[in-house]
N, C-alpha and C positions, 0 to 999 in steps of 0.2 A: 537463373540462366535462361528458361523459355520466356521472361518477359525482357531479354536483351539486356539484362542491367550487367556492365561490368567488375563491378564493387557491391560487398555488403557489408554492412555491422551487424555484432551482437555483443549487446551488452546488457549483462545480468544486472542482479540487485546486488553490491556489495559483497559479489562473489566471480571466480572467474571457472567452473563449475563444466559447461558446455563449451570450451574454448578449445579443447586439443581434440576432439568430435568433430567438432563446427571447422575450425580447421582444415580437417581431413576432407571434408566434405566440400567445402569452398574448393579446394586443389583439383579433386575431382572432377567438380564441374568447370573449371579453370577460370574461377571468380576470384576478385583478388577480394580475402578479408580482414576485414578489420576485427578486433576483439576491444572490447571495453567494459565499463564497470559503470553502474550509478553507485554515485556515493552520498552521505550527507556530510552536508559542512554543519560544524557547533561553532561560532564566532565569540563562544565564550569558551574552550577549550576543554580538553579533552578530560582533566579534573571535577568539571562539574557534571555532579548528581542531584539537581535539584529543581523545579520547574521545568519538569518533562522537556520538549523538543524546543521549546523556547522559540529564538530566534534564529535556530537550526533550518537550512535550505540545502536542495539537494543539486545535485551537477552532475554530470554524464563527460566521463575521461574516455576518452579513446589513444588507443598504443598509438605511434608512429612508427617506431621502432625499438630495437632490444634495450633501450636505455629506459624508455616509456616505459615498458612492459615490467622491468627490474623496478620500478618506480611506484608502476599502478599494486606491486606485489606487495612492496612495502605500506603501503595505505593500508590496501585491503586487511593484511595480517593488524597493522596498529589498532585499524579501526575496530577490529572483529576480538581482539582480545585484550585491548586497552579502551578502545574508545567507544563501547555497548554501553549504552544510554536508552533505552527505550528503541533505537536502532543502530547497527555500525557504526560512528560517526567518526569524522577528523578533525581537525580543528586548523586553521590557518598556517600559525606557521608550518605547522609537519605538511600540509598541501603547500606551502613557499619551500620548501625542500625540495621536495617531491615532482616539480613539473615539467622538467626536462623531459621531452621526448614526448609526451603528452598535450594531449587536444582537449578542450574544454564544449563544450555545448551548457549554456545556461541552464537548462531547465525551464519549465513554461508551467504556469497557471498556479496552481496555489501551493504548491510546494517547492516550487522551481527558484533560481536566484533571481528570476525576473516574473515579477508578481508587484501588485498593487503599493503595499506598507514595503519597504526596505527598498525598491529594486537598483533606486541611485547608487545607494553605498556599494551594494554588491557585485552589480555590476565596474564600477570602478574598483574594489578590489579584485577582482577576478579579470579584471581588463590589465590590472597590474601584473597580477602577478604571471598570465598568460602572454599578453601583450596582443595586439590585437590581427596579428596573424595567426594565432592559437585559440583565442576565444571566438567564439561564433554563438548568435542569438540562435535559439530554437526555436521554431513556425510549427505549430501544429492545426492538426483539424479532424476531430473522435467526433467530435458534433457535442460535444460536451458546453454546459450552457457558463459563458462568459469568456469560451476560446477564443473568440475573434478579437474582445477587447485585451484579452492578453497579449494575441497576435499583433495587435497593433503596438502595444507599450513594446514591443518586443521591437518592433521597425522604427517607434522614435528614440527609442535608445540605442540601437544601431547606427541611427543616420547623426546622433548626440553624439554618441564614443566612438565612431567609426570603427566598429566591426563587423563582420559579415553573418550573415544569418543561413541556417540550414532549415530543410525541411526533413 
């Protein structure tokens, strides 16, 4: 609120933990917020136990509204007590269930859906299944070394899939 921002998010790791807090406290300061979750996707589904995290990439779901919210609850719960693999995970279809009402954010840099080895595929399923008023590339900057080149894949597969990017 004292650096004038209107909006914030918080989104935990595969839990929604700080959210009815976070809430309270947003209203407070008369911030409107957002609540969301990172999750990870397993593109081999939610039965496999074998080669650790594999080809598993991670996504940031943000609510829109009470349908999101009912949606991101269902994830969370599958992932946390059906889909522990090394960490929570989902797997495709039950996130093609699951996206009503919800916002996507790629993820960036080497766990992210949008990384060096895969990010075509992913991005075009996640451009699918979101559609591209819902997906949005993620821009970062930690000073962390190969950001910027991520940063970049992030902008030509934006300007490739026509979706918009966050910071």
């Amino acid at each position: 609120a004292r650096l004038g921002m209107a909006s914030i998010a918080l989104t935990d790791g595969a839990n929604l933990y700080g959210a009815v807090e976070w809430m309270k406290a947003c209203k407070e300061q008369q911030l409107h917020g957002v609540i969301g979750a990172e999750l990870w996707v397993d593109p081999r589904g939610l039965a496999t136990r074998e080669g650790g995290l594999g080809p598993a990439f991670n996504v940031v779901l943000l609510v829109e509204n009470e349908v999101g919210y009912r949606n991101l609850c269902v994830l969370l719960t599958t992932a946390i007590f059906e889909g522990i693999y090394h960490r929570p995970r989902v797997d495709i279809e039950l996130l093609r269930a699951h996206t009503s009402g919800l916002l996507c954010l790629s993820g960036n840099g080497e766990t992210g859906a949008i990384r060096a080895t895969g990010s075509e595929s992913r991005v075009s399923v996640l451009g699918d299944l979101f559609g591209s008023d819902r997906f949005f590339g993620e821009l970062m900057d930690h000073g962390v070394p190969g950001q910027a080149e991520s940063n970049a894949e992030v902008r030509r597969l934006s300007a490739l899939h026509g979706f918009a990017t966050v910071v």
